[in-house]
Kinemage of the C-alpha trace (Angstrom):
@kinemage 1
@onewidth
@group {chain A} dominant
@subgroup {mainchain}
@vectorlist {calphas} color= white
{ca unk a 1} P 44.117 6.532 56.276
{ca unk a 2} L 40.489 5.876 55.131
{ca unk a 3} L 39.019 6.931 58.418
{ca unk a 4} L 40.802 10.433 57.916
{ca unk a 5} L 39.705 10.975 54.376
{ca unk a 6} L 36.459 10.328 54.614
{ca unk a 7} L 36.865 13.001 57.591
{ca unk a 8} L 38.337 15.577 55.603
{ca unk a 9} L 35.869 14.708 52.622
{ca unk a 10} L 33.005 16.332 53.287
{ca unk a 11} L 34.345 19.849 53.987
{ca unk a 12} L 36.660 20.147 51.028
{ca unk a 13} L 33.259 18.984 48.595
{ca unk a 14} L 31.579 21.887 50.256
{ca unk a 15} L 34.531 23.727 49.193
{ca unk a 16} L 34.668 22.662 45.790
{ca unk a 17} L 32.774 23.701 42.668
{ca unk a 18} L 33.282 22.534 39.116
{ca unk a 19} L 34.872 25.103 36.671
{ca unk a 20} L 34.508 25.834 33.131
{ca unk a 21} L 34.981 28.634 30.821
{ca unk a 22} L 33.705 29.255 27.304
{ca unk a 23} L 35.601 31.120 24.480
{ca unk a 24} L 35.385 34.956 25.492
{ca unk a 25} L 36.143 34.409 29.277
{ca unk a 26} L 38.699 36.502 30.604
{ca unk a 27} L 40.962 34.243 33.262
{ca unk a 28} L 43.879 34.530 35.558
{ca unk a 29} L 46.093 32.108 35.537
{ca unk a 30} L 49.591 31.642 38.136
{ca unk a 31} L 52.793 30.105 36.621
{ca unk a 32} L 55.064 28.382 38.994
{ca unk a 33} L 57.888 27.503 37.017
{ca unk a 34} L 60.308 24.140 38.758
{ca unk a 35} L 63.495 23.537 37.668
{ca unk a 36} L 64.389 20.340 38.965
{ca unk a 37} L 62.584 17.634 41.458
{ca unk a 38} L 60.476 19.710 44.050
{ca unk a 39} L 62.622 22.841 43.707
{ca unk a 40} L 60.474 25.655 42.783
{ca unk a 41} L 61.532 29.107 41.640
{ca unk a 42} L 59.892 32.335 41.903
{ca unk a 43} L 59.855 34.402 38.896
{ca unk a 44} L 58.155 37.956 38.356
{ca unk a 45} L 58.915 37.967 34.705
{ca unk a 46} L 55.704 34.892 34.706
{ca unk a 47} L 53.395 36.037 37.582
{ca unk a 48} L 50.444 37.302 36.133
{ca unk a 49} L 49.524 40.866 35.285
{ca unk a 50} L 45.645 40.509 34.085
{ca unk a 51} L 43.181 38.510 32.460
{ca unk a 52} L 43.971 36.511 29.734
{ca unk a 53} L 41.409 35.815 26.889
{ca unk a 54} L 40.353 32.765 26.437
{ca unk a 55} L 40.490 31.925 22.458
{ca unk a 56} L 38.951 28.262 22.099
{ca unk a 57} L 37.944 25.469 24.511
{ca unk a 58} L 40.158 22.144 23.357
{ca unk a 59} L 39.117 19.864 25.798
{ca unk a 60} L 37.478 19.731 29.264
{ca unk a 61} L 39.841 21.354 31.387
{ca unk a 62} L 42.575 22.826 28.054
{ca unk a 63} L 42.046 25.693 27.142
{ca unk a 64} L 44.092 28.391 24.409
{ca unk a 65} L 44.532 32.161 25.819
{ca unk a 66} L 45.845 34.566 23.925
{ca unk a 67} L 48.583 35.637 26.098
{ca unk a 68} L 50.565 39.114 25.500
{ca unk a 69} L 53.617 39.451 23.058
């Protein structure tokens, strides 16, 4: 199991890049609500339409968006 992650490591850090927003962002963000273990269920009334606005940073990766009535 070692011998295959440290395989597979160096292409997904190529891959990878850290992300952070500050307040005034605009985001998009996907929902996918479970109900249940491992059951997923697909929803259009919470896919995202557009970007959200990002209202304050609370921690390193929680954010608050304003998100429509």
């Amino acid at each position: 199991m070692k011998t295959s992650h440290n395989k597979h490591k160096p292409y997904a850090d190529k891959r990878r890049k850290p992300l952070e927003f500050t307040a005034r962002d605009h985001v998009f963000f996907s929902v996918t609500p479970t109900k249940g273990v491992g059951r997923a269920i697909i929803s259009r009334k919470l896919s995202p339409k557009g970007p959200y606005h990002i209202m304050r940073k609370i921690s390193l990766v929680a954010y608050e968006i304003a998100l429509p009535p």
